[in-house]
C-alpha positions as CSV (number, residue, x, y, z in Angstrom):
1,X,-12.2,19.7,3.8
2,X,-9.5,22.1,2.4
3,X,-7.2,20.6,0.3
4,X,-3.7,21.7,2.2
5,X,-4.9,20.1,5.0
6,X,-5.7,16.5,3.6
7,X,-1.6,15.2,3.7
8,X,-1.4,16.6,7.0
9,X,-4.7,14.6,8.4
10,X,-3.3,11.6,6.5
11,X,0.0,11.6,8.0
12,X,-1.2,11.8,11.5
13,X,-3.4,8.9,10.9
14,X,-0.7,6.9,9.6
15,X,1.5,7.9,12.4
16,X,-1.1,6.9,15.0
17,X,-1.8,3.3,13.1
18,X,1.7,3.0,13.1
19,X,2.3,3.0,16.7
20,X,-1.1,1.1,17.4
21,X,0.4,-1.9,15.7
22,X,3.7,-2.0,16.9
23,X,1.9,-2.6,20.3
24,X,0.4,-6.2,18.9
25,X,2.1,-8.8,19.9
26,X,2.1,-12.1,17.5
27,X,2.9,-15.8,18.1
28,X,4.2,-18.5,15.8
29,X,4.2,-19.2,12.7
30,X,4.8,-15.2,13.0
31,X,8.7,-15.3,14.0
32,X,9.3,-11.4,12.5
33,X,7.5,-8.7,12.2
34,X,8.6,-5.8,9.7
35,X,6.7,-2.3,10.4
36,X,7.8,0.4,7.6
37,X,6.2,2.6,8.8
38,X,8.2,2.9,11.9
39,X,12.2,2.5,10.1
40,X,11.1,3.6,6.2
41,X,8.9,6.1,8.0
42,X,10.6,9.3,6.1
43,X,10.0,7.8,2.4
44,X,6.3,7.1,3.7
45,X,5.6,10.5,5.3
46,X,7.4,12.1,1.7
47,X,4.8,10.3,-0.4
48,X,1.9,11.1,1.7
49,X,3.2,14.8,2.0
50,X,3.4,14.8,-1.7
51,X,0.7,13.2,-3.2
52,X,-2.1,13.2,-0.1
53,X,-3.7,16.6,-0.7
54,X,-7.2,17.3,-1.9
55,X,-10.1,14.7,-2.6
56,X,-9.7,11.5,-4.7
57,X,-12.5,10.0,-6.6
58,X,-10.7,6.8,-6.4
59,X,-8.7,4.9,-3.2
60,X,-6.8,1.9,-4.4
61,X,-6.4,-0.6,-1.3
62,X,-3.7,-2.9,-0.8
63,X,-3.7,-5.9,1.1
64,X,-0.2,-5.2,3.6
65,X,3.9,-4.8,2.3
66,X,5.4,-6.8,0.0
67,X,9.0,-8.1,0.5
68,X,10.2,-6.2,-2.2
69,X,8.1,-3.6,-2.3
70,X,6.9,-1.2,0.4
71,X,9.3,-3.5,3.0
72,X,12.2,-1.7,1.4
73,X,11.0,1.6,0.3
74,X,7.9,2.6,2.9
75,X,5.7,3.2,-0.4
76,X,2.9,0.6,-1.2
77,X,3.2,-1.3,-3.7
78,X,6.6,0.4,-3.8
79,X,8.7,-1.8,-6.6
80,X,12.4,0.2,-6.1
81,X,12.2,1.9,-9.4
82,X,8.4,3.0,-9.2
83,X,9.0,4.3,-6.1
84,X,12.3,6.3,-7.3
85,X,9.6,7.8,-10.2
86,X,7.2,8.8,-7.6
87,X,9.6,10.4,-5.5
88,X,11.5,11.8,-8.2
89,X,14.7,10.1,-7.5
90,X,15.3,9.3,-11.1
91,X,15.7,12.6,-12.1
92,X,18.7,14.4,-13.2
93,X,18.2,16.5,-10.2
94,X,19.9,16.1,-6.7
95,X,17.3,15.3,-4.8
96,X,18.0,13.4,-1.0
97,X,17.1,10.1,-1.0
98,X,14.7,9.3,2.2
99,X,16.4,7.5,4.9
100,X,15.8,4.0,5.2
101,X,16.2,2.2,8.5
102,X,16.1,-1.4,9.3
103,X,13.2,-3.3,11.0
104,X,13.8,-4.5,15.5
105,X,14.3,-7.5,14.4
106,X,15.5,-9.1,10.8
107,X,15.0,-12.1,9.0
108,X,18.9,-12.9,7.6
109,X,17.1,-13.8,4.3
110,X,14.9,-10.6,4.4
111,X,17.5,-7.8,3.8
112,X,15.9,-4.5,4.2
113,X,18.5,-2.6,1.5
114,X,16.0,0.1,0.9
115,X,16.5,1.4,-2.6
116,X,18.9,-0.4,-3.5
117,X,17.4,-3.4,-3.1
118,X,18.5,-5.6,-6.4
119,X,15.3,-7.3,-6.3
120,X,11.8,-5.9,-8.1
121,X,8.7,-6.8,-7.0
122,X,6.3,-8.1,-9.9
123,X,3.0,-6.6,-7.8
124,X,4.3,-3.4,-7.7
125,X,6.0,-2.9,-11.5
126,X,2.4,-4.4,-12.8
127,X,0.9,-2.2,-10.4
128,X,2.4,1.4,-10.9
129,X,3.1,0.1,-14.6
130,X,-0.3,0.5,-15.4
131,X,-1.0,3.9,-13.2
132,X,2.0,5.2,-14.2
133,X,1.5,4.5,-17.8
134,X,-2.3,5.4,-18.7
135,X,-1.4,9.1,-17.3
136,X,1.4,11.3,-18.0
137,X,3.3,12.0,-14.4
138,X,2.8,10.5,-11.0
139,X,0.7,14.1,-10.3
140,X,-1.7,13.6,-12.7
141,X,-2.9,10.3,-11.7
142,X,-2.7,11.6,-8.0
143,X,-4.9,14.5,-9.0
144,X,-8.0,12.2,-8.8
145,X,-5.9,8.6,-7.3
146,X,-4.7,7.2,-4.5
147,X,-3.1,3.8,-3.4
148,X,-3.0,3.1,0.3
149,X,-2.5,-0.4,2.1
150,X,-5.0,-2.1,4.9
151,X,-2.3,-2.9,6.9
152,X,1.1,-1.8,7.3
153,X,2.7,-4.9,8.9
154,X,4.8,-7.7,7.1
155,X,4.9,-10.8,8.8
156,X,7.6,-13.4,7.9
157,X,8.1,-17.5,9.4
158,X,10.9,-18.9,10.7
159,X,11.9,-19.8,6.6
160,X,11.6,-16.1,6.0
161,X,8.1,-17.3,3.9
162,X,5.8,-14.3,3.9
163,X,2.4,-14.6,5.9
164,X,-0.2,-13.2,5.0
165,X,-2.6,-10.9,7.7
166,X,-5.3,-13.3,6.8
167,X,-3.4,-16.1,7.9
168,X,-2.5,-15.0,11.4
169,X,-4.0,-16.8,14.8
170,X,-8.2,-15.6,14.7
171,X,-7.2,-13.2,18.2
172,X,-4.2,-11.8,16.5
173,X,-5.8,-10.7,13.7
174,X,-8.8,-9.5,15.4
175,X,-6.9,-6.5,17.1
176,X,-4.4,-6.3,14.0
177,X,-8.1,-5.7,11.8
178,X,-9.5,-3.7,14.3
179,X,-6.8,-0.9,14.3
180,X,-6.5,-1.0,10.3
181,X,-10.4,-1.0,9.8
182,X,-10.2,2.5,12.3
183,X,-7.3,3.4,9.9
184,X,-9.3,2.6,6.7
185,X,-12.1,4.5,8.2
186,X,-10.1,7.3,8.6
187,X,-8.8,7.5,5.4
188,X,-12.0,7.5,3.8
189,X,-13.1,10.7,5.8
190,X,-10.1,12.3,4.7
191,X,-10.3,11.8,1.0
192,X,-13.5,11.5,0.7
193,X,-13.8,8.9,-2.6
194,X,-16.2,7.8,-4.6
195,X,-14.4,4.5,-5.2
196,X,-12.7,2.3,-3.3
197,X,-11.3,-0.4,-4.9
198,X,-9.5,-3.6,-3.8
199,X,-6.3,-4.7,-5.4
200,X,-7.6,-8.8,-4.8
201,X,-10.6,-9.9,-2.5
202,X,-9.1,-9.5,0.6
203,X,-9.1,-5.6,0.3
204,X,-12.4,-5.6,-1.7
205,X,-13.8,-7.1,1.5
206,X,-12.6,-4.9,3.6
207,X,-13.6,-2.2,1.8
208,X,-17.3,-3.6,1.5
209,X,-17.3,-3.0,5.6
210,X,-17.0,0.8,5.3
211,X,-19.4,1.3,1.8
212,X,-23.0,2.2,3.9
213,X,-21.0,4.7,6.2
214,X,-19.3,6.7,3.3
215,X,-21.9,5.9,0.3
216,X,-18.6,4.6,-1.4
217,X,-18.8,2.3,-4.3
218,X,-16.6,-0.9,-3.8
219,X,-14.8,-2.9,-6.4
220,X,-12.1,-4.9,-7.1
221,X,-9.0,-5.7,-9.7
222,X,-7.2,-8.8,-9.8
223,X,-4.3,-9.0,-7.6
224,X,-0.9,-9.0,-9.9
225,X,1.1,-10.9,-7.8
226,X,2.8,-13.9,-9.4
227,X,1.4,-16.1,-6.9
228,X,-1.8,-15.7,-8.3
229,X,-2.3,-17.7,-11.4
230,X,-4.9,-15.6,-13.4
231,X,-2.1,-12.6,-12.8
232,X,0.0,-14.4,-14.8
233,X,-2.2,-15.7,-17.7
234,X,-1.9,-13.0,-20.5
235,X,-1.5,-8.5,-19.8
236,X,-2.4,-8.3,-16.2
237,X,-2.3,-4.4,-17.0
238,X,-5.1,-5.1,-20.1
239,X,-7.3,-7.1,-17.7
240,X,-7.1,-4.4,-14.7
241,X,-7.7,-2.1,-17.0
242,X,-10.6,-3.5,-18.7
243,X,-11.8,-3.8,-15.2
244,X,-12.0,-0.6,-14.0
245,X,-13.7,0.4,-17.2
246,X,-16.1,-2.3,-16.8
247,X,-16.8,-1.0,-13.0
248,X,-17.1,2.4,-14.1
249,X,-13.9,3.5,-12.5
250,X,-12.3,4.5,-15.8
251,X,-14.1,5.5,-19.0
């Protein structure tokens, strides 16, 4: 597969997963439903346009957007000043920030304020803290890396609580899976990986549907959100780390 054409292929998949699951419809507890890839669309298409060419060795799945992270900036994982470094909004240079819209219908306690959100989300500044600091730019650990999430839909209660895909009525999530398994599967034609590793069991499951197909080799690191405890006991960044040199990921 030619390496220009890779960012392309991957934007047109996202693009067509995008408008497959703003289709779904979704009963209570589900009272709103945030899709960035539909209003933060622009920041989303930038990354895969900039980072999405050629094979990677290594897919890093996410489970679906956090509140904080690709909620307000399209990018997953996408903590607001990991996401400025990736799209090289922190530099000196004038460069246009992507447009950020706001979700059909908002939760008054879930703001999207894009990148200037005031809030950081711990997943994502673990996350792209350790990428972006075992490897000396955002292009060298995309040379041979890439971070994608199973599903691109937030769901938030009447509370504004987040709700997890996992969680959802079994029909609902059924068709949600089934349109982000035929997007996962796409992906891995695209790039082509020899790993595919879940950030937390939910992705490493997923992933384990697809490794016969592709003759991909499935892991998993723990998931560095605050809401799980062993994230939070000692250098999350050590442990993944140790992990994926454990796995074989990483020497």
């Amino acid at each position: 597969m030619s390496p220009l054409k890779t960012s392309r292929q991957l934007i047109a998949a996202a693009r067509e997963l995008a408008a497959q699951v703003d289709r779904l419809k979704f009963q209570p507890p589900v009272t709103h439903i945030y899709n960035p890839l539909d209003y933060a669309w622009a920041a989303h298409e930038k990354y895969l346009r900039k980072f999405g060419d050629g094979k990677k060795r290594v897919v890093f799945l996410g489970m679906n957007p956090g509140p904080f992270g690709m909620v307000q900036t399209g990018i997953p994982f996408g903590e607001i000043a990991a996401a400025k470094k990736l799209l090289g909004l922190d530099d000196k240079q004038e460069i246009k920030e992507p447009k950020i819209g706001r979700p059909k219908s908002e939760h008054p306690k879930r703001p999207v304020l894009g990148f200037d959100c005031p809030n950081s989300e711990v997943s994502g500044r673990r996350l792209w803290g350790l990428f972006l600091g075992c490897f000396d730019s955002p292009e060298k650990f995309f040379t041979e890396h890439f971070v994608v999430n199973y599903c691109p839909l937030a769901f938030m209660m009447n509370s504004g609580k987040n709700l997890t895909p996992d969680k959802l009525r079994k029909g609902e999530c059924e068709k949600l899976l089934g349109f982000c398994d035929a997007h996962l599967r796409r992906v891995l034609e695209i790039l082509e990986p020899e790993w595919l590793v879940g950030v937390g069991n939910f992705a490493e499951e997923r992933g384990k549907l697809f490794s016969d197909d592709f003759k991909v080799k499935v892991g998993r690191i723990l998931h560095p959100a605050p809401a799980n405890p062993k994230a939070n006991q000692g250098d999350w960044g050590k442990k993944a780390a140790q992990q994926l040199v454990e796995l074989g990921v990483w020497k």
